[in-house]
C-alpha positions in Angstrom: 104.9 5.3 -45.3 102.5 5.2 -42.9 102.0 2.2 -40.9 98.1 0.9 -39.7 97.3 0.4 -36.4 94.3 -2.0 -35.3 92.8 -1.5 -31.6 92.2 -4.9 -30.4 89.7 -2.9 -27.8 87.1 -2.6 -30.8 87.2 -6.8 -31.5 87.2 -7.4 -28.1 84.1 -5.2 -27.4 82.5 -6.3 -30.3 82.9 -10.0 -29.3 81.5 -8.9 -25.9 78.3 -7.4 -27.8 78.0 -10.5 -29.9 77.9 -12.2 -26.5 75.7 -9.9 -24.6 72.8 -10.6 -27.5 73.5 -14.0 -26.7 74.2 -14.7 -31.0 77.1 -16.8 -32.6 79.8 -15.6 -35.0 78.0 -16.9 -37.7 74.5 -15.3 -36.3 75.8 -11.7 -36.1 77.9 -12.5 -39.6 74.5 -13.0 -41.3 73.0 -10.1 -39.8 75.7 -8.0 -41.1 76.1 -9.3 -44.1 79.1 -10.5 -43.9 81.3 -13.7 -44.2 81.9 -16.0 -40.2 85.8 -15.2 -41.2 85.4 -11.7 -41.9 83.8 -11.5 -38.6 86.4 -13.7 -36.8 88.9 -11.1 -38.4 87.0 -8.3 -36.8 86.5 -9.6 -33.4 90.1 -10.6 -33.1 91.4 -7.6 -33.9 92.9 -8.5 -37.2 90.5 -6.6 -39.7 89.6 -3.1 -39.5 85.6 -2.7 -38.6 84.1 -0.3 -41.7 81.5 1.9 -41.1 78.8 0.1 -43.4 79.1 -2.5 -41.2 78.5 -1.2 -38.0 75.6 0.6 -40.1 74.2 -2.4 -40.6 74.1 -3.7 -36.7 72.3 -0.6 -36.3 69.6 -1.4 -38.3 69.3 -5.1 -37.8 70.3 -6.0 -34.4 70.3 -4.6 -30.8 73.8 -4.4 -30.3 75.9 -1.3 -28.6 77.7 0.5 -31.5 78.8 3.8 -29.3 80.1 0.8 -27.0 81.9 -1.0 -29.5 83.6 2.2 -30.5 84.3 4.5 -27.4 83.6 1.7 -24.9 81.2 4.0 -23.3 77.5 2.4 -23.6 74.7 4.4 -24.8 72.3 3.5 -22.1 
């Protein structure tokens, strides 16, 4: 049985974006469309990050997404 493996590095750069665009938890949360503890769970490395939401900082926010998945920034 296969066993799931969270990277810690994609909460921690996603906390650092929240950070960077100078929001709180509950800011970016709203923006995504999600719940503050879902958000919580992602930035601490405790929830997987799905691709609809990272969609949705796309569309409705300035943040990084390459950064928050490769570490590498797009600019």
């Amino acid at each position: 049985m296969p066993t799931e493996h969270f990277d810690n590095a994609f909460g921690h750069r996603l906390t650092e974006e929240r950070n960077r665009l100078g929001l709180a938890v509950h800011k970016l949360a709203h923006l995504a469309g999600i719940t503050d503890y879902q958000q919580k769970r992602f930035e601490n490395g405790t929830s997987v990050i799905p691709i609809d939401y990272l969609q949705a900082l796309v569309a409705r926010s300035d943040a990084d997404v390459l950064y928050i998945i490769t570490g590498t920034h797009s600019v």
